[in-house]
N, C-alpha and C positions, 0 to 999 in steps of 0.2 A: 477670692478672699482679700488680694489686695485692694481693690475698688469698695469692698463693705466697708473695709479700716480705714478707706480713707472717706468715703462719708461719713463713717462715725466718730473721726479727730474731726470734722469740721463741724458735727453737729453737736458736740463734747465742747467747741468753744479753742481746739486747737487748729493754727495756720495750716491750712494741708498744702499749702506750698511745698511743706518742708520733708514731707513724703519721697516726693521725686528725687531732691537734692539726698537726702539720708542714702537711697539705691545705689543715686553716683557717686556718691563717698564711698559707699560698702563695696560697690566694682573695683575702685583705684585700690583695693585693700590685697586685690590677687585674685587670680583662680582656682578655683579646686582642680581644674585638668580634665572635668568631666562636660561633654559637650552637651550642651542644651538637650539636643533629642533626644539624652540617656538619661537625665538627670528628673526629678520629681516636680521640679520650679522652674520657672522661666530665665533666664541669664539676668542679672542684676541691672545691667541694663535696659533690659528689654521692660523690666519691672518699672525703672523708672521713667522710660518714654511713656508705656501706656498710663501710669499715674498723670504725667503732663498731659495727656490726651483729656483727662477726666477733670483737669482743676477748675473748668469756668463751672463745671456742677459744684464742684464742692466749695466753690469758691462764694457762691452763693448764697449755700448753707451757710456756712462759716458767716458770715455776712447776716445772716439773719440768724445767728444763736444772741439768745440773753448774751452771753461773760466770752470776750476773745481772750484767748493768751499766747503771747508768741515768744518764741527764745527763752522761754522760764521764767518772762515776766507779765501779768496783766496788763492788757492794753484797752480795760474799761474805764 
């Protein structure tokens, strides 16, 4: 699911840079306490390395949409 959303912010015209950094803000925020192999989602981390694995695709995309927009402002 994460890799869908994050083709579909790059192909919507949003940076999908900002996918991976969001993860590792949302890690530094704490733990539930619950370990990864018990839990329904990947660890927040791990969310955001494999996004970083994915951004030269989406980076591309992103790259070839009509309208970019990055940080809440248009960058056409």
């Amino acid at each position: 699911a994460d890799e869908i959303g994050l083709m579909l912010m790059a192909k919507a015209g949003y940076d999908p840079t900002e996918a991976p950094l969001f993860w590792g803000r949302f890690a530094q925020g704490g733990s539930t306490g619950t370990p990864e192999w018990a839990s329904t989602h990947p660890s927040d981390d791990r969310r955001a390395a494999e996004l970083t694995a994915k951004l030269p695709t989406a980076n591309s995309i992103y790259e070839s949409s009509n309208y970019r927009f990055g940080k809440g402002e248009a960058l056409v």
